[in-house]
C-alpha positions as CSV (number, residue, x, y, z in Angstrom):
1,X,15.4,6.3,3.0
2,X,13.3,9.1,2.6
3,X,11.2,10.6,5.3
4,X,8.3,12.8,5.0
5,X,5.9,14.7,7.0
6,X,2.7,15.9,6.5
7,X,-0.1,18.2,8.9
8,X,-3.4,16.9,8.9
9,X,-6.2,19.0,10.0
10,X,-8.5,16.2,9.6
11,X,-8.2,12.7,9.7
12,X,-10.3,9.8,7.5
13,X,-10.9,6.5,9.4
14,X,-8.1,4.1,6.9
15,X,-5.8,6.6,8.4
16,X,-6.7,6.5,12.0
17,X,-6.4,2.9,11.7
18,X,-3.0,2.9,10.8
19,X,-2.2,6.0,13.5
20,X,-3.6,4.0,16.2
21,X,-1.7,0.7,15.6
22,X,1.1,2.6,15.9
23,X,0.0,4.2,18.9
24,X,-1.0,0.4,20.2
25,X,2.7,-1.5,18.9
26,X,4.5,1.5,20.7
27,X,1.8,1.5,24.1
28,X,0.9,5.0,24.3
29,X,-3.0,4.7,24.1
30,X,-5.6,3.1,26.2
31,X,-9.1,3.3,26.5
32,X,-9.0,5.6,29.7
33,X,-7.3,8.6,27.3
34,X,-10.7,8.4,24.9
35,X,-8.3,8.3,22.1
36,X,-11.4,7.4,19.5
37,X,-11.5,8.7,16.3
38,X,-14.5,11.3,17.0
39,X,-12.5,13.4,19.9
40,X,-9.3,13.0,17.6
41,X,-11.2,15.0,14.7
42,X,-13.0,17.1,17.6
43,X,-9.5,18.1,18.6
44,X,-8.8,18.5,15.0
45,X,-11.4,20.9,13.5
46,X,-10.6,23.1,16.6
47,X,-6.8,24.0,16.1
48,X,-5.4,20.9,16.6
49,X,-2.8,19.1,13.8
50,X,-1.7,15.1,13.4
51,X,2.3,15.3,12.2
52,X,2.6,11.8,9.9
53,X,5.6,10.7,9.7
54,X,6.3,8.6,6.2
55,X,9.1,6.4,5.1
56,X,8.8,6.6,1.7
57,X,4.8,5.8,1.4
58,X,4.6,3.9,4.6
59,X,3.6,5.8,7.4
60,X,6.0,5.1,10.4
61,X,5.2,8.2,13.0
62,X,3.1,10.3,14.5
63,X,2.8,13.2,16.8
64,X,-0.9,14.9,17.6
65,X,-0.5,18.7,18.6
66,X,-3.3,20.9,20.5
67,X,-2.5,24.2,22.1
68,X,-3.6,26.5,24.4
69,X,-2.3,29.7,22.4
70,X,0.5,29.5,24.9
71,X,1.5,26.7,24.9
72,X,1.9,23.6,21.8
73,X,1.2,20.2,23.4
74,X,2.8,17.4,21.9
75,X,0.6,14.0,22.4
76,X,1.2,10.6,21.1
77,X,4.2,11.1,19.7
78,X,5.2,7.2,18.5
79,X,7.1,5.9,15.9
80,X,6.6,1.7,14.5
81,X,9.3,-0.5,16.3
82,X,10.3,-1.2,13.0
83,X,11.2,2.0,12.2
84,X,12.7,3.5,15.3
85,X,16.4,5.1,15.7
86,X,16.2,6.2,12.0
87,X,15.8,10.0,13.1
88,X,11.8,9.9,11.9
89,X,11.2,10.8,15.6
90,X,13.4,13.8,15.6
91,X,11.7,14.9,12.3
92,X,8.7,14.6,13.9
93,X,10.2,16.7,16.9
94,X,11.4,19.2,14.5
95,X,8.2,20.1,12.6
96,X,6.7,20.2,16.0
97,X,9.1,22.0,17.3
98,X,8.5,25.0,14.1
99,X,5.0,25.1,14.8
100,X,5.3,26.3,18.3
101,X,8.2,28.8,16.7
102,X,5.7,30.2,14.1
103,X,2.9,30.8,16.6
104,X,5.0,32.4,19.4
105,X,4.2,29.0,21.8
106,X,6.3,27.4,24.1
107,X,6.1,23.5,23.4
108,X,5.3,21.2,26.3
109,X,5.1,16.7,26.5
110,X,4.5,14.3,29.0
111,X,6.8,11.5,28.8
112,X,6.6,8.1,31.0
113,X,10.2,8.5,33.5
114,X,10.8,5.0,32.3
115,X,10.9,6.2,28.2
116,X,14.4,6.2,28.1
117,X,15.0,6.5,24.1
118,X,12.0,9.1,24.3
119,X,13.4,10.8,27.1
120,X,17.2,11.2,25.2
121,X,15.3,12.3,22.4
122,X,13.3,15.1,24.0
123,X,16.6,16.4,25.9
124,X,18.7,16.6,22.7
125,X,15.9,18.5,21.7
126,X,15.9,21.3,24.2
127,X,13.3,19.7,26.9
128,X,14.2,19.9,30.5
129,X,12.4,18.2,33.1
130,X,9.5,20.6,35.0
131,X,11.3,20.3,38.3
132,X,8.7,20.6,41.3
133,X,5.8,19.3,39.4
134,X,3.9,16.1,39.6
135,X,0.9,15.1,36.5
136,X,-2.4,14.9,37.8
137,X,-5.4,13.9,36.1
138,X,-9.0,13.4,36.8
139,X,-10.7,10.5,34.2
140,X,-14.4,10.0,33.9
């Protein structure tokens, strides 16, 4: 099993096909988060990177970064059913995790309380829960 990751400045729409079934199998997108392919290449040619996680030629993960220059956001960070607890997500994690090193950022990523696997994940990887806080957001 080999696992490979590539950054993506830009995506073509073959390839956002196949992010966003991912994104679908695993439940992380909806059509409130406007997660078409027009604001994900917005996002893009502004700073933003899509981390695409391959086993061997299949892609099996993804992670979508922005930033704030303070700050790396990870968003939509899924891996295929199929392909979970075969450490793609903590590869994922890891290149994620080097970007915000290389820039100077601290990282920062919503998870749902009820992510369990996603939430053992994140710990082992150094994320703490942002005691005090609540997530607000304002759609439409």
């Amino acid at each position: 099993m080999r696992i490979s990751i590539r950054s993506l400045n830009s995506l073509d729409e073959p390839t956002f096909e196949a992010v966003t079934r991912i994104w679908a199998e695993t439940g992380i997108t909806n059509t409130a988060r406007a997660d078409d392919l027009a604001s994900v290449q917005y996002n893009l040619a502004h700073g933003g990177l899509m981390l695409l996680a391959y086993l061997n030629a299949e892609l099996a993960g993804t992670a979508w970064l922005s930033h704030d220059f303070r700050r790396l956001y990870i968003h939509h960070m899924a891996v295929a059913p199929q392909w979970q607890n075969r450490g793609i997500g903590r590869r994922l994690m890891e290149e994620a995790l080097h970007v915000a090193a290389e820039h100077g950022w601290q990282a920062k990523l919503e998870v749902h309380r009820d992510n369990a696997a996603a939430r053992h994940l994140y710990a082992s990887c150094g994320f703490t829960d942002l005691e005090g806080y609540v997530t607000m957001i304002r759609r439409g």
